[in-house]
C-alpha positions as CSV (number, residue, x, y, z in Angstrom):
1,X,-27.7,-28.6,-63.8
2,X,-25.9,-26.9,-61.2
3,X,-27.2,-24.5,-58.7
4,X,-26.0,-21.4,-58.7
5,X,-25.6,-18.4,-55.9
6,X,-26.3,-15.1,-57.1
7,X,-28.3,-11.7,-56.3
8,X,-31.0,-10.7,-58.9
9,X,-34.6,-8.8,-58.9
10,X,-37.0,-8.9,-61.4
11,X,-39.6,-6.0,-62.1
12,X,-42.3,-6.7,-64.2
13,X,-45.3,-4.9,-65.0
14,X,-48.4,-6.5,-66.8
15,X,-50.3,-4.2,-69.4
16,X,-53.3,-5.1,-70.7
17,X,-53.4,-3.4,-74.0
18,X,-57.1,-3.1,-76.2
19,X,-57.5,-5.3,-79.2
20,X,-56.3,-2.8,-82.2
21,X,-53.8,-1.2,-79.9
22,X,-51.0,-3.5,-80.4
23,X,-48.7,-1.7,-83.0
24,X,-49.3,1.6,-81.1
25,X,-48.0,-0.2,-77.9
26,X,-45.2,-1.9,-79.2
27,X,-44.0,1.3,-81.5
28,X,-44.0,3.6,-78.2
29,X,-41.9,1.2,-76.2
30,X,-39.6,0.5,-79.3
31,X,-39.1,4.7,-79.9
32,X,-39.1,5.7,-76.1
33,X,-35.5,6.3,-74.6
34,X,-35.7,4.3,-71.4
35,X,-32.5,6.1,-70.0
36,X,-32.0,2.8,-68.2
37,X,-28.8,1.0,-69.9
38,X,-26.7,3.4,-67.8
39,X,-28.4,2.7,-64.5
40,X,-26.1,1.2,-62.1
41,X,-27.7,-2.4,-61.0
42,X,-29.6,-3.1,-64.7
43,X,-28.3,-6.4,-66.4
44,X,-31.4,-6.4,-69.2
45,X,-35.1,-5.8,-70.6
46,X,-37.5,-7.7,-72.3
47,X,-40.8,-6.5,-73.5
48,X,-43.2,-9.5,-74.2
49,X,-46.3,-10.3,-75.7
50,X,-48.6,-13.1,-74.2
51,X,-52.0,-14.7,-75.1
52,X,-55.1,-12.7,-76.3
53,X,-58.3,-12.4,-74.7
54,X,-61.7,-11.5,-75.3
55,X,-61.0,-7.7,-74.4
56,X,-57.1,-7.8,-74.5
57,X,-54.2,-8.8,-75.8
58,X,-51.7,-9.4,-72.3
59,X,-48.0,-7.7,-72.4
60,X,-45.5,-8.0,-69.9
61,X,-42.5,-5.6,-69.6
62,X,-39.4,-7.7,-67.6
63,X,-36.3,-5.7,-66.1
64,X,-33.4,-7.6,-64.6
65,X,-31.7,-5.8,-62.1
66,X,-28.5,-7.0,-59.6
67,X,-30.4,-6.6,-56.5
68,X,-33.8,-5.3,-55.8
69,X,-32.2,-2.4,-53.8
70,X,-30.5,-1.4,-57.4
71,X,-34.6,-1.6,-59.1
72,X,-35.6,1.0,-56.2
73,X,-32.5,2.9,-57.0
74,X,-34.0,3.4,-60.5
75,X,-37.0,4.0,-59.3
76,X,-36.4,7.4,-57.5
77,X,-33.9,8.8,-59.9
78,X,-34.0,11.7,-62.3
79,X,-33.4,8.8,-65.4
80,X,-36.4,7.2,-64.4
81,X,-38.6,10.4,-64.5
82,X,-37.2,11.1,-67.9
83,X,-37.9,7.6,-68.7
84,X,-41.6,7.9,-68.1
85,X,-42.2,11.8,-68.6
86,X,-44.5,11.2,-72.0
87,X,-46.1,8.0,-70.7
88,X,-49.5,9.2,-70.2
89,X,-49.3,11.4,-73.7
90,X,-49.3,7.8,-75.2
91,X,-52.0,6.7,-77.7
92,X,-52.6,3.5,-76.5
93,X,-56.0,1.7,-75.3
94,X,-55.4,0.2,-72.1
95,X,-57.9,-2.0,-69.7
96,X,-56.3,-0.7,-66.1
97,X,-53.3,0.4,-65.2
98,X,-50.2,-1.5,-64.9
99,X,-50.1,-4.1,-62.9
100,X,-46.6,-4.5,-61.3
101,X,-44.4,-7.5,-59.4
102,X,-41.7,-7.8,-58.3
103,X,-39.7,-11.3,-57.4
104,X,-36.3,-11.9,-56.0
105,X,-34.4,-14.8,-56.8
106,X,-33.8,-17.5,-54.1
107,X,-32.7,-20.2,-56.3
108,X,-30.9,-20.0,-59.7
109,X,-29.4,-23.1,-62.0
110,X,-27.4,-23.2,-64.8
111,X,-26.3,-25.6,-67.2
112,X,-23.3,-27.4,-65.8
C-alpha cells in the first residue's frame, strides 16, 4: 500500500427505518432526483443497508465530496432544496430523525 495525499469529506446520515418499511425507503431514494450529480465538489453516493434490530432495520446514506467546504456548498444551494422538497411527504416509518456525520479524511491508501 501506498499512502496517498488527497482532499475528501464524507456526509453520512444514519436512518433508522421501521421493520416493514424497507421497500418504501429504498423505492423513495431509488425514484427521488437528488439534483446532486451536477454539484460542483460531488465524486459519488451510496445508499446502504446495515444490520436489523429489534425495532429497526439501520440505513446509512454516504456522499463523497472533494472537500468538506464543497458538502456545505450543497448544502445551501437551490439543488439541495429541490433535492429534499418532498422528503417529509414520504411514507416511510422512521425511529428519529436522521442522524448525520460528517468525517474528513486525514489519511488515505491505495493499492500500490
Amino acid at each position: 500500500m501506498r499512502k496517498v495525499k488527497y482532499l475528501m469529506f464524507i456526509a453520512m446520515n444514519r436512518f433508522k427505518v421501521k421493520h416493514g418499511s424497507e421497500a418504501e425507503f429504498e423505492r423513495v431514494w431509488r425514484e427521488r432526483d437528488s439534483y446532486i450529480a451536477a454539484v460542483p465538489g460531488f465524486v459519488t453516493f451510496n445508499l446502504m443497508k446495515g444490520p436489523s434490530r429489534d425495532e429497526y432495520v439501520l440505513y446509512v446514506s454516504h456522499t463523497h465530496w472533494r472537500t468538506k467546504s464543497d458538502f456545505e456548498a450543497w448544502t445551501k444551494s437551490e439543488a439541495f432544496r429541490a433535492a429534499h422538497r418532498d422528503a417529509s411527504n414520504n411514507k416511510v416509518n422512521y425511529i428519529g430523525p436522521p442522524e448525520f456525520e460528517g468525517f474528513e479524511s486525514v489519511l488515505a491508501l491505495e493499492p500500490a
